[in-house]
Structures are given as structure tokens and as C-alpha cells.
N, C-alpha and C positions, 0 to 999 in steps of 0.2 A: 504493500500500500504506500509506503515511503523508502522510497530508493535510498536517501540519503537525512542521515538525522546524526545531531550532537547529543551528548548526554555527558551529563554534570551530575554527580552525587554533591560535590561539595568536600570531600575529603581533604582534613588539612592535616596530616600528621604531623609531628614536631621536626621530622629531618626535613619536609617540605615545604612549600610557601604558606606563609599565615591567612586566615581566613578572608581578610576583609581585602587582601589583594586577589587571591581567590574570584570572592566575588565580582568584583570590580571589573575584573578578568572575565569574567562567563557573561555577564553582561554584556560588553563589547563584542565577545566572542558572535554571540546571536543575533547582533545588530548587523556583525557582517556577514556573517550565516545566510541572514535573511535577504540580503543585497544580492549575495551572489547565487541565492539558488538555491539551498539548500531546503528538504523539506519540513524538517521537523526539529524539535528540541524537546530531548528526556527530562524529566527531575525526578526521582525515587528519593522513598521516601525510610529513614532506619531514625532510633532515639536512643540515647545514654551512649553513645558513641564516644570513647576518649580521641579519636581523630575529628571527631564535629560533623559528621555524616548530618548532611539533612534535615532536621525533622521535619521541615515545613514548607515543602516543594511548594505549596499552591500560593505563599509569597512572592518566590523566583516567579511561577509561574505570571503573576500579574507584572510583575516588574519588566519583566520580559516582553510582556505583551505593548508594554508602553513604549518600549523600543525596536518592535516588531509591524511587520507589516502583513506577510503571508504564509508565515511557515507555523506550520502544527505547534501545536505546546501542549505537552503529552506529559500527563501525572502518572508515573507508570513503578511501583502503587501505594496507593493510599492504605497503611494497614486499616483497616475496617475496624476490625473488633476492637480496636483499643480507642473508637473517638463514638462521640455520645451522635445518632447516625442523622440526624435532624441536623445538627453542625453542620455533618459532610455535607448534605443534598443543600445549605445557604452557600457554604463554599463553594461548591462547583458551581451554581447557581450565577453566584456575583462574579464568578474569576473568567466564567464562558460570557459572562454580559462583556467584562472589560475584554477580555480575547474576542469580542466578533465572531464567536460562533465558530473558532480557533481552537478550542480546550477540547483534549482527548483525556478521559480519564477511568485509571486502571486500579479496580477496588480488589485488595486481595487479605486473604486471610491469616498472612505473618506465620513466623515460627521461632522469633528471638524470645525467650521466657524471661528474658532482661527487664525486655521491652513490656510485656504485659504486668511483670511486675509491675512497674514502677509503673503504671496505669492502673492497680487494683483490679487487674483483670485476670483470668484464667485462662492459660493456655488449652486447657479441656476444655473451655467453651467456647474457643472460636468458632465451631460447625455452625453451634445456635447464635454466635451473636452475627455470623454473615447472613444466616437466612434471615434473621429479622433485620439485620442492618438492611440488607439491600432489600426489601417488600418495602421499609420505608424512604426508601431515597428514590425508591423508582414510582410510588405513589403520590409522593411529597412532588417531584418533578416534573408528572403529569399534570400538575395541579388541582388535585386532591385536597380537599381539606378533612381531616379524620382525626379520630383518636387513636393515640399510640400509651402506652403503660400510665393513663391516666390525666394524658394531656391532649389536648388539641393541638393536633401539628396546621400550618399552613404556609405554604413559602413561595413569598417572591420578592426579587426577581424571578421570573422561570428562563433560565437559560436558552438560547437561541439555537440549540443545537436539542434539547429535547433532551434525551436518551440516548437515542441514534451514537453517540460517541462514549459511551461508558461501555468497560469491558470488566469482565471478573477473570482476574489471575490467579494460575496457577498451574501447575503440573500435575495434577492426580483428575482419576476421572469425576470425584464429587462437584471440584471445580467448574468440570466442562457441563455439569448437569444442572448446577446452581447458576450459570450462566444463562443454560437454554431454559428453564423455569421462570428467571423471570424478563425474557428477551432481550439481555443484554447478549454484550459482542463477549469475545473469549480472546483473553491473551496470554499464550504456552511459554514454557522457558524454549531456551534455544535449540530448532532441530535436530541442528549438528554436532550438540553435547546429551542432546536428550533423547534418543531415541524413541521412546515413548509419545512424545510430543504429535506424531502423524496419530498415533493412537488416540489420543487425548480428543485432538479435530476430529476422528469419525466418531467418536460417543458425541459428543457435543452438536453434530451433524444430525446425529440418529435421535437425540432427545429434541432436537427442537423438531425436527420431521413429525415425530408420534407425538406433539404437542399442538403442530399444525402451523406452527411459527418460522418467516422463513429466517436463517441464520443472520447471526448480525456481525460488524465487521470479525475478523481474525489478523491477529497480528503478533508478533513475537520479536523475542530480544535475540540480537542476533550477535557474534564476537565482534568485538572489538578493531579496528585496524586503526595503526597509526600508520601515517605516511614519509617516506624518508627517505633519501638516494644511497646512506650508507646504512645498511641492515644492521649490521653488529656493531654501530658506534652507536646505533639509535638505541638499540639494547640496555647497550652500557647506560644510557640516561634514565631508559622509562626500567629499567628492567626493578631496579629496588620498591618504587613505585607501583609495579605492576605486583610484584608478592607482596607488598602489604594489602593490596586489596583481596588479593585473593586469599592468604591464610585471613585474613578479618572474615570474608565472607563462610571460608571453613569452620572458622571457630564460632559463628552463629547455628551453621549447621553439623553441630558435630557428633549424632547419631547415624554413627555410621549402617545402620540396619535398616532406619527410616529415609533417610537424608535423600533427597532428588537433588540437591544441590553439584552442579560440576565442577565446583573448587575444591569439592574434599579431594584430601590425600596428593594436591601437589604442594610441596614444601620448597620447590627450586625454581630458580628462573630457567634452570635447562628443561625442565617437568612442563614450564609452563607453556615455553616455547613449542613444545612436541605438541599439548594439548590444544594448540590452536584457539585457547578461548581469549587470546590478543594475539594478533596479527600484524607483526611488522614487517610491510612492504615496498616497493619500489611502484613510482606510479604506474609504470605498466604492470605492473602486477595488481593493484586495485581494482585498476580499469578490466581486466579480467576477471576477477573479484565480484565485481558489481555486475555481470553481468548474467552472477547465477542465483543471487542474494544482495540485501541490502547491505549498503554500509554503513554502520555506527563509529561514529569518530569523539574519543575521548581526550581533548587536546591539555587537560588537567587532570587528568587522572591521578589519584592521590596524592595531592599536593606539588603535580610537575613542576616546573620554572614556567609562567606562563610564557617568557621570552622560546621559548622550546616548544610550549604547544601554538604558539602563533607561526612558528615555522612552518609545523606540519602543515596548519590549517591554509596557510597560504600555499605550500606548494601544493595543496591539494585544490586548492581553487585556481591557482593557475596550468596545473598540468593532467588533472584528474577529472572535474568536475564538468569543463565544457567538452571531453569526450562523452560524457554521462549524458548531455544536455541534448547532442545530436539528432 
């Protein structure tokens, strides 16, 4: 659906750049994103982070949208079960008014027990707090006025996109079922670390069919590429960079008997290189790239030098992206 998208967690770890450069940083980054073509921009969403991961994409997201003109802005995901769901359905509400009907946003059901601690929530009940999260975001949205655990809900703005752009993430098939229940779109982890993922699309297929609803978008996280002319000097820069995000993301999921996650178990940057879930390449090698899947381009990825992810991002706009354009 989007050839080409940025995505920014936000990560600023202490060997990396400080936050508010960071920021400052990804904001420009999107301004010219959006100049030169590009379709979309991620924000995900994690909390109690000692690197300062995100909490609160759907700020980026407006801010972004102030210095945006056409490209997507994609909440990709809001954990669900740890915000009160009435919130959510005013947030996306106000943030798709200020987007122009621009806001993609992806509600999922988390797995950090950090994270729902420190929310007073239960990790055993996120199944029930996403079925009732999402009957009332997608109620509240339509423009519904009802009762919810003893209150009247009623919300507007109503977003200019409807529903039509919300997706429920995940990797399991409960996922793909709580999406075609209540006609939301589905957003899978990545195909080419998931395997599963083709699986996931036909339950989700087959449940909205026997429901009688036709499917709603589908869209998925795809690796990573940084763009560069020398491979293994690029390395040497992102590569520290790239294992902190990925043991961080292992060590959120680190049941290894459960775990769908595809950072367990790489501890190296030679591990991670093999595993292909960042890809450093040379523009002709992108352009190849793109042409079988999307590109995601993280030009700050845990804390880079943004001076380093403006390189990428510029040689990719001058040597990558108007063969993309053709």
C-alpha cells in the first residue's frame, strides 16, 4: 500500500544522540520526506523505556502533520489495553481532523508486562480489554452515542477518515479474527521474519468472508534498509545502534516458547546482519529491493548521529527514490 515510509520510535540511548535533537531531527526528516515523495511516516508506540522509546506517537503524529502535506502518518501501535478506550477513539478523532484525513492507525494488544504494570493493568486481560477496547472506538467513531461501564460515551470530532484507516495488530490468529469482527483493516509483523504472517491474512480473509464483510486494508512492517555506497563502513556506524534495538526488543519478548517476536536470540551484529531484519545496501541494491516489497527507512534508528541519517536519507532521494517514482 506504501512503497516507501520513514519510521521513528524515538530511541535515544545514552551512547546516542539526546532526545530533543532527536526530535528536532525527525521532524525535519518528514518535512522533507514529504517534498520529495515519500509515502508515509511510522510512530510506534512502547513506555518505561530507559532509552525514551515513544510513549506518545499520536503527538509526533500531529506535529508532523503541521509540517506535512501528503504522506500517510501511521500510529503503528497504539497499545490498547493499557489506555482508558474512549481516550483513544478522541485521539485518533482530533489527530485524523489535524492530518486531513492522513492518520492510519494501528490498535494492538502489547506484550511488555512493564508496560501494563505500571498502567495497573493485566497482562491476562488484554484479550478482554481489546474486544471491549475496540467495540468502543469503532462505535464511539461511527458516531454512536451509548453507554459504556456506566457512562455515556459520545465523541466529536469524528475523524474524516471514519474507520476505513484503523487496523488491529498482530501476529496470532485471535488478532486476525478481532480485526474481521469488528471491520477493521489487519496489520501482521513482517512476512519475511514471520512466516506465519501469509497464515494470519487467510484466517482474517476467511473470518471477514463468513461474516459477510469485505476485508479492510492489510498492511505490514517490513525490514528495515539503510542506504549507503560503502556496506561495511555503514555497518561500523549503524551496526551498535542496530543491536541495541534489537536485544531491547528481545528483552521485551523474552519467552522464548511464546514469543513471535524476530529479535529473539540475535545477540550480534554478524546475527543480525545474516537475519536480514536491517538491511544495508547500495542504491542499486534498494532499487531492487523495492521492487519486491516496501521500503522502510530508519535514518535515527536508536539514537544515530542524525548528520548520518541525513546522508542516507539524501542519497536515497537522490539516487533511489526517482527510480521508485518512474
Amino acid at each position: 500500500m506504501f512503497q516507501t515510509v520513514l519510521s521513528f520510535d524515538m530511541r535515544a540511548p545514552s551512547f546516542g544522540a539526546p532526545s530533543e535533537e532527536l526530535y528536532a531531527a525527525a521532524l525535519e526528516m518528514c518535512a522533507f520526506g514529504d517534498e520529495i515523495g515519500i509515502d508515509g511516516v511510522i510512530f510506534p508506540e512502547h513506555h518505561c523505556s530507559e532509552d525514551g522509546y515513544n510513549p506518545v506517537p499520536s503527538l509526533m503524529a500531529t506535529a508532523v502533520a503541521a509540517r506535512t502535506k501528503k504522506m500517510a502518518i501511521i500510529l503503528g501501535a497504539i497499545v490498547l489495553p493499557l489506555h482508558d478506550p474512549v481516550e483513544v477513539a478522541e485521539t485518533i478523532a482530533v489527530a485524523d481532523t489535524i492530518c486531513g484525513g492522513r492518520l492510519w492507525t494501528t490498535l494492538a494488544a502489547g506484550y511488555v508486562e512493564a508496560e501494563f504494570n505500571m498502567f495497573g493493568k493485566s497482562l491476562a486481560d488484554r484479550a478482554m480489554l481489546m474486544d471491549e477496547g475496540l467495540e468502543v472506538i469503532v462505535r464511539a467513531l461511527k458516531g454512536e452515542r451509548f453507554d459504556y461501564q456506566g457512562r455515556e460515551v459520545f465523541v466529536r470530532p469524528l475523524p474524516p477518515s471514519g474507520v476505513s484507516q484503523i487496523m488491529v495488530g498482530g501476529g496470532v490468529a485471535p488478532a486476525a479474527r478481532r480485526a474481521a469482527r469488528n471491520g477493521l483493516g489487519l496489520w501482521v509483523l513482517q512476512p519475511e521474519m514471520m512466516p506465519d504472517s501469509q497464515k494470519i491474512i487467510g484466517i482474517y480473509k476467511d473470518a471477514c468472508a463468513k461474516l459477510g464483510n469485505a476485508p479492510g486494508p492489510i498492511m505490514s512492517t517490513h525490514p528495515a534498509v539503510h542506504v549507503a555506497r560503502d556496506i561495511d563502513a555503514a555497518w561500523e556506524q549503524v551496526g551498535p545502534h542496530v543491536l541495541h534495538l534489537v536485544q531491547s526488543y528481545a528483552s521485551w519478548a523474552s519467552d522464548v516458547d511464546t514469543t513471535t517476536s524476530p529479535f529473539y536470540g540475535l545477540d550480534s551484529v554478524e546475527a543480525i546482519r545474516k537475519a536480514g531484519i536491517i538491511n544495508v545496501m547500495t542504491p542499486d541494491q534498494a532499487v531492487e529491493f523495492a521492487s519486491s516489497m516496501p521500503i522502510s527507512l530508519t535514518p535515527l534508528i536508536s539514537g544515530l548521529d542524525p548528520k548520518v541519517g541525513w546522508e542516507m536519507l539524501e542519497l536515497f532521494a537522490a539516487e533511489v527514490l526517482p527510480r521508485l517514482k518512474r
